[in-house]
PAVEX-966320 format. One record per residue (C-alpha): residue number from 1; residue in one letter; x, y, z. Coordinates in steps of 0.05 Angstrom, whole numbers, plus 5000, padded with zeros to 4 digits. Layout:
BEGIN
<pt pos="NUM" code="A" X="X" Y="Y" Z="Z"/>
...
END
This chain:
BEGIN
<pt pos="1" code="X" X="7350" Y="9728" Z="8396"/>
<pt pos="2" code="X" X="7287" Y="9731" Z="8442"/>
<pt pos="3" code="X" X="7266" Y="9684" Z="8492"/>
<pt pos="4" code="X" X="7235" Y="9622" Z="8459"/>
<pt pos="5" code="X" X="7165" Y="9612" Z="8506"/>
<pt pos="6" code="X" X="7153" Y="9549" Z="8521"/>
<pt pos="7" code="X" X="7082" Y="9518" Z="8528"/>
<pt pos="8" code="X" X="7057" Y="9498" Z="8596"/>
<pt pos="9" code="X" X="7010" Y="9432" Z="8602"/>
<pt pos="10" code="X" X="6989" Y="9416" Z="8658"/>
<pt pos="11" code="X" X="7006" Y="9327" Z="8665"/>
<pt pos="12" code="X" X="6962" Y="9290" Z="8725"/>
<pt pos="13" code="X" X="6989" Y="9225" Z="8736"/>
<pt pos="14" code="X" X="6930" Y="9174" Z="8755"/>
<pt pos="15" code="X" X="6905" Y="9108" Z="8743"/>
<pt pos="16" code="X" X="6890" Y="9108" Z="8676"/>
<pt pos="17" code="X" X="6870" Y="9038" Z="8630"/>
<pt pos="18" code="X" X="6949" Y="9024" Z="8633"/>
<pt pos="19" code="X" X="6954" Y="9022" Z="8705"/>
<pt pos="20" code="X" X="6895" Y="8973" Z="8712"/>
<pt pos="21" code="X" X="6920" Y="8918" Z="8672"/>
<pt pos="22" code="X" X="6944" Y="8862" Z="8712"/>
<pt pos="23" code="X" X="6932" Y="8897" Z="8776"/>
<pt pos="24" code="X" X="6894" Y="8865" Z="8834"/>
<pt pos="25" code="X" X="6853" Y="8928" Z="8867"/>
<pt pos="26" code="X" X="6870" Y="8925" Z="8939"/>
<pt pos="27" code="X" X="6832" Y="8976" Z="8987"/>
<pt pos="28" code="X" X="6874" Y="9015" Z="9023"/>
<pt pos="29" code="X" X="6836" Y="9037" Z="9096"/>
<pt pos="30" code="X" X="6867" Y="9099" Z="9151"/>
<pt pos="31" code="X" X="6885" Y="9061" Z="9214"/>
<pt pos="32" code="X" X="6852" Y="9113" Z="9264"/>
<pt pos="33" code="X" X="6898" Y="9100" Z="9325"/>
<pt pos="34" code="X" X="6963" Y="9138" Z="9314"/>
<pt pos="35" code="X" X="7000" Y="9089" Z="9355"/>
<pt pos="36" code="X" X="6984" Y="9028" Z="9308"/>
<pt pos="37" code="X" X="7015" Y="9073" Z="9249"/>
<pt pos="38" code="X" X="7084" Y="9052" Z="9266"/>
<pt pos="39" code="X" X="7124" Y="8996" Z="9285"/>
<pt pos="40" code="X" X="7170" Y="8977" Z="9339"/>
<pt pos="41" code="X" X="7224" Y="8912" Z="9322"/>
<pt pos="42" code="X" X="7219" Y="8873" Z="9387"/>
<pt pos="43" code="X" X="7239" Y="8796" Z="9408"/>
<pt pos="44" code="X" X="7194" Y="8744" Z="9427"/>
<pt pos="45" code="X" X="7206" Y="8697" Z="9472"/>
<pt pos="46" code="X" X="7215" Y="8618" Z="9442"/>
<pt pos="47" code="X" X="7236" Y="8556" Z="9467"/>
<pt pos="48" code="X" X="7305" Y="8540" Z="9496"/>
<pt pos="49" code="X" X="7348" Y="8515" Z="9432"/>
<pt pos="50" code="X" X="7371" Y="8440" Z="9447"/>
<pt pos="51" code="X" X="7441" Y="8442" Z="9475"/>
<pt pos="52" code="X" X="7496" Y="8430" Z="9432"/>
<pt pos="53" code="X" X="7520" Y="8368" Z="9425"/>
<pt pos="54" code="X" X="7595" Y="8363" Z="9423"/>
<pt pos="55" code="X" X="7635" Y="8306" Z="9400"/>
<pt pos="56" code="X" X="7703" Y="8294" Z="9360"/>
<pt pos="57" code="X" X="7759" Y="8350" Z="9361"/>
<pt pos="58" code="X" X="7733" Y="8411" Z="9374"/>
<pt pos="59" code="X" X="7771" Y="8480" Z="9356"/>
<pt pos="60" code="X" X="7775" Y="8547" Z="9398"/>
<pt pos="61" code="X" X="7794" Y="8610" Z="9365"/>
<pt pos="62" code="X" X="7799" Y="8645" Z="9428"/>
<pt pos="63" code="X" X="7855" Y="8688" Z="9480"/>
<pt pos="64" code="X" X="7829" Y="8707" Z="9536"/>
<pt pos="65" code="X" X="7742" Y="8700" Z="9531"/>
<pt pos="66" code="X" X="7720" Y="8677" Z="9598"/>
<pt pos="67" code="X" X="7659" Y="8652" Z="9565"/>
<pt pos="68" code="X" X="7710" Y="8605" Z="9519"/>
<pt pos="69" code="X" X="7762" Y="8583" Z="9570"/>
<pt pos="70" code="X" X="7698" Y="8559" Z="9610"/>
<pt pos="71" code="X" X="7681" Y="8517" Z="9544"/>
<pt pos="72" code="X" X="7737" Y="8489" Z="9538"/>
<pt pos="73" code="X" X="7752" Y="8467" Z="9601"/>
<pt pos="74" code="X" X="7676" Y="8434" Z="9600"/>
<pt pos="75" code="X" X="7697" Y="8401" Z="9532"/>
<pt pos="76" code="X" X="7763" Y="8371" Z="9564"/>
<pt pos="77" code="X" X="7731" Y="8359" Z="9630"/>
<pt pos="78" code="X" X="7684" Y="8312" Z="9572"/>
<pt pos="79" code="X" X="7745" Y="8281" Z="9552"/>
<pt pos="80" code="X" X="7743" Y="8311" Z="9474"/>
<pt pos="81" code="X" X="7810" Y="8331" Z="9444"/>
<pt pos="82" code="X" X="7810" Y="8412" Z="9448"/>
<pt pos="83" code="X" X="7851" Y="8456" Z="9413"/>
<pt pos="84" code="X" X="7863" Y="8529" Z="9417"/>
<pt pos="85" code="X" X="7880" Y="8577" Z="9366"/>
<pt pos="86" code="X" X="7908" Y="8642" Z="9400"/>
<pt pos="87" code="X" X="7929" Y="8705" Z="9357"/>
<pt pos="88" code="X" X="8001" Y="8718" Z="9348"/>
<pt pos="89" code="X" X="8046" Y="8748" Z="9293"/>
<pt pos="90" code="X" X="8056" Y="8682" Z="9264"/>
<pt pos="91" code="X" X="8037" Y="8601" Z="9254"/>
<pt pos="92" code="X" X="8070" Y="8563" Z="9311"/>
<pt pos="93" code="X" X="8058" Y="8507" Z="9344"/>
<pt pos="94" code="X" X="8058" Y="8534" Z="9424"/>
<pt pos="95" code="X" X="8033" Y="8460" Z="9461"/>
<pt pos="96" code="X" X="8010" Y="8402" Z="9447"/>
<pt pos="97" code="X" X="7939" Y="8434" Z="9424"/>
<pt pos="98" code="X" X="7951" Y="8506" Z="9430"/>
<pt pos="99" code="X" X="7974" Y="8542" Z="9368"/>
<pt pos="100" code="X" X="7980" Y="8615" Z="9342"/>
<pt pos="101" code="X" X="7958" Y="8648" Z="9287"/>
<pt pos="102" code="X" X="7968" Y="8718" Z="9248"/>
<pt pos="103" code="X" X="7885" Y="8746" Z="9247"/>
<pt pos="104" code="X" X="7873" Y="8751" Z="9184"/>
<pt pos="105" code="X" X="7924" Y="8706" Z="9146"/>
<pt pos="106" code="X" X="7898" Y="8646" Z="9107"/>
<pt pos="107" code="X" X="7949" Y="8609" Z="9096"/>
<pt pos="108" code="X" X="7960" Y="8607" Z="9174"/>
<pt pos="109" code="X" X="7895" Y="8579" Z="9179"/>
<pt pos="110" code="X" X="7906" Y="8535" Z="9128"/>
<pt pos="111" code="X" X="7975" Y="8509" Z="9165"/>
<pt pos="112" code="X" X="7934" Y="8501" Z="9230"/>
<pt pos="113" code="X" X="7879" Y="8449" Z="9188"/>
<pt pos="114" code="X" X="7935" Y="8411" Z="9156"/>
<pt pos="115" code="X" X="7975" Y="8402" Z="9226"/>
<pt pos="116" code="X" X="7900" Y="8378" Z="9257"/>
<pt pos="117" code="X" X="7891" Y="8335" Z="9187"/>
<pt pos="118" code="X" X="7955" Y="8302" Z="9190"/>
<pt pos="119" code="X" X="7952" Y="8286" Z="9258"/>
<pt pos="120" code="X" X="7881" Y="8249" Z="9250"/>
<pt pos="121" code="X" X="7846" Y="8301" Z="9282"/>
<pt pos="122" code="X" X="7812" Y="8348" Z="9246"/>
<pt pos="123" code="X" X="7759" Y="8390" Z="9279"/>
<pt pos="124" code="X" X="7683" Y="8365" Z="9265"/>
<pt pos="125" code="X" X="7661" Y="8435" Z="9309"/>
<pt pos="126" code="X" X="7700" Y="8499" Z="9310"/>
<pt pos="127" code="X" X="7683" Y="8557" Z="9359"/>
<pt pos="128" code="X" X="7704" Y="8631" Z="9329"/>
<pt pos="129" code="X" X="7705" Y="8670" Z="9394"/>
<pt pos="130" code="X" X="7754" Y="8715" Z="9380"/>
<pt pos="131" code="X" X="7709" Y="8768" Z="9367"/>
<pt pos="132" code="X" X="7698" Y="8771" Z="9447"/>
<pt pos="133" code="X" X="7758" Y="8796" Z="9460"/>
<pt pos="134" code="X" X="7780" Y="8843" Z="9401"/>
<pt pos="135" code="X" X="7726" Y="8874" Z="9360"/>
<pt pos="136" code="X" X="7778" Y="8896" Z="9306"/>
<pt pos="137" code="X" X="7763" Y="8869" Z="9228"/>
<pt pos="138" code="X" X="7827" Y="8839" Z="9229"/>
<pt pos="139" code="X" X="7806" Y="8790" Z="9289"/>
<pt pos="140" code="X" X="7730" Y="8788" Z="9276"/>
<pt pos="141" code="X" X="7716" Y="8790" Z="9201"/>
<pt pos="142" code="X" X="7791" Y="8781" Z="9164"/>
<pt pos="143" code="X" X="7800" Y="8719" Z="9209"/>
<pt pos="144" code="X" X="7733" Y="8690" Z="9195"/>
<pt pos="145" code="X" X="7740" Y="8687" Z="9123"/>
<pt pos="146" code="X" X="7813" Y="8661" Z="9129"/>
<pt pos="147" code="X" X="7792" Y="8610" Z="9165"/>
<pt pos="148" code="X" X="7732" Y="8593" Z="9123"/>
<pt pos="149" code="X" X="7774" Y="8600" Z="9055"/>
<pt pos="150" code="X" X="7825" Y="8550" Z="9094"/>
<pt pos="151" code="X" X="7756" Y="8508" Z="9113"/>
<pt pos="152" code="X" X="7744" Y="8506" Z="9029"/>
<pt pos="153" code="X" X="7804" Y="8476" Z="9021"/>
<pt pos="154" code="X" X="7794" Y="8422" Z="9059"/>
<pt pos="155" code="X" X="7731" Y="8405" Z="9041"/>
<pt pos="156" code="X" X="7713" Y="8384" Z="9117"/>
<pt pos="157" code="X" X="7641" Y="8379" Z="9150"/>
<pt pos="158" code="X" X="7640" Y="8418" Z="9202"/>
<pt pos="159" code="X" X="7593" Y="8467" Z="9246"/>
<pt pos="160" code="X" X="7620" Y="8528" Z="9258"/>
<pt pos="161" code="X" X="7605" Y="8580" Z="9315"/>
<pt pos="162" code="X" X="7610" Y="8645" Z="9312"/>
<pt pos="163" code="X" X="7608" Y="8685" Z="9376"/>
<pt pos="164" code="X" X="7609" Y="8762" Z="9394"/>
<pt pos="165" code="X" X="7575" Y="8814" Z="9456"/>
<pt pos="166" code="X" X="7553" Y="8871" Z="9424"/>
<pt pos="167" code="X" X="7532" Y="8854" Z="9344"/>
<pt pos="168" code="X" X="7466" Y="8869" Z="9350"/>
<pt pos="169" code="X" X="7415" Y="8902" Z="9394"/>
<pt pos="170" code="X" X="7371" Y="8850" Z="9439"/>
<pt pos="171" code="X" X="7350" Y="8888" Z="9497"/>
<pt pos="172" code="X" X="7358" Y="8956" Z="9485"/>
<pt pos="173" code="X" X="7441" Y="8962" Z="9487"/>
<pt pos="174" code="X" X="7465" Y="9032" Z="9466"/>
<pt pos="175" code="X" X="7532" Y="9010" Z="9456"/>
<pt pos="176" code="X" X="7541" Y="8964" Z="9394"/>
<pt pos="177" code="X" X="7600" Y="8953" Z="9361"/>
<pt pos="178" code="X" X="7585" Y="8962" Z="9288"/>
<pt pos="179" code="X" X="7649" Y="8922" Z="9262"/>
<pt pos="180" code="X" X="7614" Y="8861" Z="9284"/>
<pt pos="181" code="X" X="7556" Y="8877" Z="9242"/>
<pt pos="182" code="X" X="7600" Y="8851" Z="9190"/>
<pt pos="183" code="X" X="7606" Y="8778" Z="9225"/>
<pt pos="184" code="X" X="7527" Y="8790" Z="9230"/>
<pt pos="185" code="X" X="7523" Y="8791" Z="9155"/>
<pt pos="186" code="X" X="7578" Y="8741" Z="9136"/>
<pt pos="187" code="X" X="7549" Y="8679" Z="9178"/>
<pt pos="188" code="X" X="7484" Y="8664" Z="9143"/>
<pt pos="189" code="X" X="7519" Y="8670" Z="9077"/>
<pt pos="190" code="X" X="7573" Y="8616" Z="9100"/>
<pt pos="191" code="X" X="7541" Y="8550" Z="9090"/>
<pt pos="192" code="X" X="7509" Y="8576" Z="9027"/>
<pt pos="193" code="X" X="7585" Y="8582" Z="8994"/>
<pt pos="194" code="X" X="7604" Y="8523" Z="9031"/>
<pt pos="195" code="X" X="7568" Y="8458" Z="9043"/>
<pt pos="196" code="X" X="7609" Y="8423" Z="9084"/>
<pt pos="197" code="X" X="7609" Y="8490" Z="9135"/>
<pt pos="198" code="X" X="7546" Y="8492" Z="9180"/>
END
């Protein structure tokens, strides 16, 4: 059959009596200065955060990091008991406080606690710097929640510290690694799931 025409009305959308119930009438004014119509994220200085104060056994996720080997040998050098958790293919025991783990692997992680546990000397501060020296998922993200799911578990108190170079931009770096963005986002949601995990 023939086209069917359709009627045409013409629908203006404004604020009509619906729109103005409940609504607070709030002016809106032109900023005249083009370079006030956009913003620019930026850091402000603040105070120095108090140093860290260290005490009990203290565990090192951490290789090679020249920024954690200099840690730890401060921590000894403070006389705490330090122990080191290096990536390997599997749980072992290498030295007296150095152990390896597989990234990623829970129940590794969950070996490691129970060895410190047993032996009287489970960690009241744990340093995650493995993301310094591999920015893979496996070492940075993967290992993070192994270790926290293994931190659950145990239902210890215990601040955790999470370190990386290159998560997020602070003065201007072009070259981020966006796997650690997913450290970034994982951190502040921590101590929310877990109590005892600050």
């Amino acid at each position: 059959g023939p086209p069917k025409r359709v009627a045409r009305a013409r629908k203006w959308c404004g604020a009509g009596p619906a729109a103005a119930i409940g609504s607070t009438s709030t002016a809106l004014h032109r900023t005249a200065d083009v370079a006030d119509w956009f913003a620019q994220p930026s850091w402000r200085r603040a105070a120095p955060a108090p140093a860290l104060a260290f005490d009990g056994p203290v565990l090192i996720f951490t290789d090679r990091s020249p920024m954690a080997k200099a840690l730890r040998e401060r921590l000894r050098a403070a006389s705490l008991d330090v122990f080191t958790a290096r990536r390997g293919t599997r749980y072992a025991q290498i030295g007296p406080d150095t152990f390896t783990l597989t990234p990623g692997d829970t129940d590794d992680a969950a070996r490691l606690l129970a060895t410190l546990r047993d032996a009287g000397r489970l960690p009241k501060r744990i340093v995650f710097a493995w993301p310094l020296e591999d920015t893979s998922l496996e070492s940075g993200l993967f290992s993070l929640l192994a270790l926290v799911q293994a931190l659950g578990a145990e239902e210890v108190n215990v601040d955790l510290l999470v370190l990386t170079a290159g998560a997020v931009r602070v003065s201007g770096e072009t070259n981020l690694e966006p796997r650690l963005g997913t450290l970034v986002g994982a951190v502040p949601v921590i101590p929310a799931e877990l109590p005892g995990v600050r």
